[in-house]
C-alpha positions in Angstrom: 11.6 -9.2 -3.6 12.3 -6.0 -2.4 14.4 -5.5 0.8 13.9 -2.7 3.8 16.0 -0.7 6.2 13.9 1.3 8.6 16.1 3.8 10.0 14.7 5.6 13.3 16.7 7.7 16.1 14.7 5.6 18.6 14.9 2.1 18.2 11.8 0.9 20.0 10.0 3.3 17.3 11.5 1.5 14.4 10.5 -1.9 16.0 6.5 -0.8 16.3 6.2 1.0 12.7 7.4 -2.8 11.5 5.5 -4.4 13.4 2.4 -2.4 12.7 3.1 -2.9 8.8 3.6 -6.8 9.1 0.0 -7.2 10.2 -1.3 -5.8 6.9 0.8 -9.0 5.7 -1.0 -12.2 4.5 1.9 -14.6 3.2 5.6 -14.2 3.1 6.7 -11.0 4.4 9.8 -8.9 2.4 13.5 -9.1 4.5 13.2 -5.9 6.4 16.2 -4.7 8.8 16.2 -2.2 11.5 19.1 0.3 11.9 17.8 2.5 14.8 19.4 4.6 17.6 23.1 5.1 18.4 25.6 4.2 21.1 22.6 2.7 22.9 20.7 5.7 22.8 18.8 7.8 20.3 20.5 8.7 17.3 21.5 7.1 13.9 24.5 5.6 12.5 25.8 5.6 9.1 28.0 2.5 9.5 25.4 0.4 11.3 22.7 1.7 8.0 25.1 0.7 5.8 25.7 -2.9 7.0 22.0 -3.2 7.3 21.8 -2.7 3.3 24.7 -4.8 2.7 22.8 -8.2 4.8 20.1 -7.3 2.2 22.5 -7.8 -1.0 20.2 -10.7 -2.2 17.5 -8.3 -2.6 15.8 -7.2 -5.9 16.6 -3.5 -4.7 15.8 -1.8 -1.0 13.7 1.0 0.1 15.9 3.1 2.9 12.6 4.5 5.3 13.5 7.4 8.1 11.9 9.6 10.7 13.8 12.6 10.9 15.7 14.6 8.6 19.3 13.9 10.2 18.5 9.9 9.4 18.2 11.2 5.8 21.9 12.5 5.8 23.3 8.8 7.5 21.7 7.4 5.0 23.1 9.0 2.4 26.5 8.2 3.7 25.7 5.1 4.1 25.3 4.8 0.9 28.8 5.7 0.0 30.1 3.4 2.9 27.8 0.2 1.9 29.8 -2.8 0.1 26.6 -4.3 -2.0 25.6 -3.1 -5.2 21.8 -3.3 -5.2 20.0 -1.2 -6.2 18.7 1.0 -3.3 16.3 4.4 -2.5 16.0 6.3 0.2 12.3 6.9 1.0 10.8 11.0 1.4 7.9 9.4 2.1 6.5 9.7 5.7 8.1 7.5 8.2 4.9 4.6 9.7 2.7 5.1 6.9 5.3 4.5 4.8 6.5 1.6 6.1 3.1 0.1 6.0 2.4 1.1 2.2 5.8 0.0 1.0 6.2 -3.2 2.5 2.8 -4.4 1.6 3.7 -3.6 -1.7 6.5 -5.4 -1.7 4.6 -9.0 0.0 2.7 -8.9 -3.8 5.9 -8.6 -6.1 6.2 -5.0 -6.6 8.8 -3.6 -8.3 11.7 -1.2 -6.5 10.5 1.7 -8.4 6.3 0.7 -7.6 7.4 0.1 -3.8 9.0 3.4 -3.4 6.0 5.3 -5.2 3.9 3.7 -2.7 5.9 4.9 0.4 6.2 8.1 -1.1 2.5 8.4 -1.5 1.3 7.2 2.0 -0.2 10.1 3.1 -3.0 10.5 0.3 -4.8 8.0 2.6 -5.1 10.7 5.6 -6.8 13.4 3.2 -10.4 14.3 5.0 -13.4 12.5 3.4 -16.7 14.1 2.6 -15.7 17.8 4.4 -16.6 20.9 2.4 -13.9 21.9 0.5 -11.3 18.9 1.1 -9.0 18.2 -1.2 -9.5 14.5 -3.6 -7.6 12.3 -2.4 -3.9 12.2 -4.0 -3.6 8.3 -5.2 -7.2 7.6 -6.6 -8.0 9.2 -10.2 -11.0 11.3 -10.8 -14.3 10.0 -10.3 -15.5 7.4 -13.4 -19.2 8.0 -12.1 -21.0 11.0 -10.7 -21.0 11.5 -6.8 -24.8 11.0 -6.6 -25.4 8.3 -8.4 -27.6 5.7 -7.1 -26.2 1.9 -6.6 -26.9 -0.4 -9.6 -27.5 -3.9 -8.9 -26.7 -4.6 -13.0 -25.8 -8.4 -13.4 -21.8 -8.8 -14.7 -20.7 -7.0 -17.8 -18.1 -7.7 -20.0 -16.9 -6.4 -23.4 -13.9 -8.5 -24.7 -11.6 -8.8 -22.1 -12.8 -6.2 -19.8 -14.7 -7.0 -16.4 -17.4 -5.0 -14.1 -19.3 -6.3 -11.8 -20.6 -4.3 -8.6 -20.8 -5.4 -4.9 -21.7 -4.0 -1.6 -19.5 -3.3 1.4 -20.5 -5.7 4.1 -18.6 -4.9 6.9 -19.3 -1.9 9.1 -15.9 -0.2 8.9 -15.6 -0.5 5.2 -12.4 -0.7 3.5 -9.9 -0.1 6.3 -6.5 -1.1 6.8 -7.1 -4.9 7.1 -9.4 -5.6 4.4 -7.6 -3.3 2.1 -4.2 -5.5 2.4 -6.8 -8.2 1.6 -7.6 -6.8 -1.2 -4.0 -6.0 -2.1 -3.3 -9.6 -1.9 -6.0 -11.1 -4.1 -5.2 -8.4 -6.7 -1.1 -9.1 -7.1 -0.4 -11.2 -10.4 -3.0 -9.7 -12.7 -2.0 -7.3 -15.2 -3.0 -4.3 -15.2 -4.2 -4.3 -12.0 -8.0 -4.5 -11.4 -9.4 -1.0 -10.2 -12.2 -0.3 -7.1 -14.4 2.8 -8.0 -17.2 4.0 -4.8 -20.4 4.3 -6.4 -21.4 5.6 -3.9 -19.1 8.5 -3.0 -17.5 9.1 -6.5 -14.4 8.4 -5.4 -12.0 6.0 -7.8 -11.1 4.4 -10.0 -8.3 3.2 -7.4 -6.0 0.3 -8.1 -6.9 -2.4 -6.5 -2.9 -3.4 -5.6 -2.4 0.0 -3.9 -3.1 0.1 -0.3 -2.9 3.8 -0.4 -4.9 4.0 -3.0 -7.8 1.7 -1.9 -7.6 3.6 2.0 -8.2 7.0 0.2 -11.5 5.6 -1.6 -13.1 6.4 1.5 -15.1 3.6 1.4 -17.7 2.6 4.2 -19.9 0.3 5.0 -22.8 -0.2 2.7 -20.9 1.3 0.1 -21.3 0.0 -3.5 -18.4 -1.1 -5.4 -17.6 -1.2 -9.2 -14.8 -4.2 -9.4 -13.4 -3.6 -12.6 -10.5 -5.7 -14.3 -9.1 -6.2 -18.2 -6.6 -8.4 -20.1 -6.1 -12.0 -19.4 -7.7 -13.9 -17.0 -9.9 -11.0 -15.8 -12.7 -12.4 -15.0 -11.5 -14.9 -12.7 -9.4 -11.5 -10.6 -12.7 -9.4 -10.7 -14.7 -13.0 -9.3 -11.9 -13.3 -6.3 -12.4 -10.1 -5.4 -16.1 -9.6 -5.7 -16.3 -12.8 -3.6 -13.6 -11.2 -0.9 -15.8 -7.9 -0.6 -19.0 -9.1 -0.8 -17.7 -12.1 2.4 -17.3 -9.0 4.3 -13.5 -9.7 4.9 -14.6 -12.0 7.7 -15.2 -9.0 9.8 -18.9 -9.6 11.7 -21.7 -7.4 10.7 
């Protein structure tokens, strides 16, 4: 699995942006470590980074995440001062959202290089929704089905190996934080990963083990969902997750 430092120049900053991503957790968590403030005050320090990466040697590889642009420079030296070999990146991604996207990615077996594109894309998940002239959001593909077009309630399909099946939001907040780590989670293992497309807002097709990806659908509440998955065992991934949507995460209606 893939290891963390969370570098911060405030220390009680670097404790809530982990703790805030650990609750989008359901299962083991990755090892994170926190290498925040100097001399008992703000600041970072390079030898104190670097023997954060080295208690994570064991790791499959470890995603460096910082704040400011002066913990970007310790942790480059770090780098040059640290006694592992792992493999390890230092994030450019921004510093909470970051955190969030990459570690989650990490809980489902993500790879070094899929965890860091995560992190590195966290902020897709901000863009505006539905204002005139916003941008599409950065992480989720162009639309596979026009913006207006009405909600189908077409029985499963299936053409080989390849899965659809459509299901309504339940929940009134749609596909937030929470129920998008849920989502995350009943997605890791399959290959490729199953894909979400809104029906109802054209936005999608988003990979369904991308948190990012799945926030920037946009989806709300009484949307309508196209679960799509392919390959082996795809009906059984596209089933799990129809029956996780469609419960309405567990959230009360």
């Amino acid at each position: 699995m893939i290891g963390f430092v969370v570098v911060s120049h405030s220390e009680p900053l670097a404790h809530a942006a982990v703790e805030l991503a650990m609750q989008m957790i359901h299962g083991d968590a990755p090892p994170v470590r926190v290498a925040a403030g100097a001399d008992g005050g703000f600041g970072t320090d390079a030898v104190a980074i670097a023997a954060a990466i080295d208690e994570l040697a064991d790791a499959d590889g470890v995603l460096v995440l910082t704040d400011l642009g002066s913990a970007v420079l310790s942790s480059e030296l770090a780098l040059e001062l640290r006694e592992s070999t792992q493999p390890v990146r230092i994030s450019g991604g921004p510093f909470v959202e970051g955190a969030t996207a990459g570690i989650v990615r990490a809980a489902t077996g993500g790879t070094l290089d899929e965890v860091a594109a995560e992190a590195a894309g966290a902020l897709a998940a901000k863009q505006p929704h539905g204002e005139e002239g916003a941008p599409a959001p950065a992480d989720v593909s162009a639309p596979a089905v026009p913006a207006d077009a009405a909600p189908s309630s077409a029985p499963a399909s299936g053409d080989g190996d390849v899965i659809e099946r459509e299901v309504t939001l339940l929940n009134p907040l749609g596909l937030h934080s929470r129920p998008a780590s849920l989502v995350v989670k009943a997605a890791s293992g399959h290959h490729p990963a199953p894909t979400l497309t809104d029906l109802t807002n054209g936005h999608g097709p988003a990979a369904a083990n991308s948190l990012i990806s799945l926030l920037a659908l946009g989806a709300e509440g009484g949307h309508t969902l196209a679960v799509r998955a392919e390959g082996e065992g795809a009906a059984a991934a596209v089933d799990a997750l129809v029956a996780l949507i469609g419960g309405g995460f567990g959230e009360s209606g």
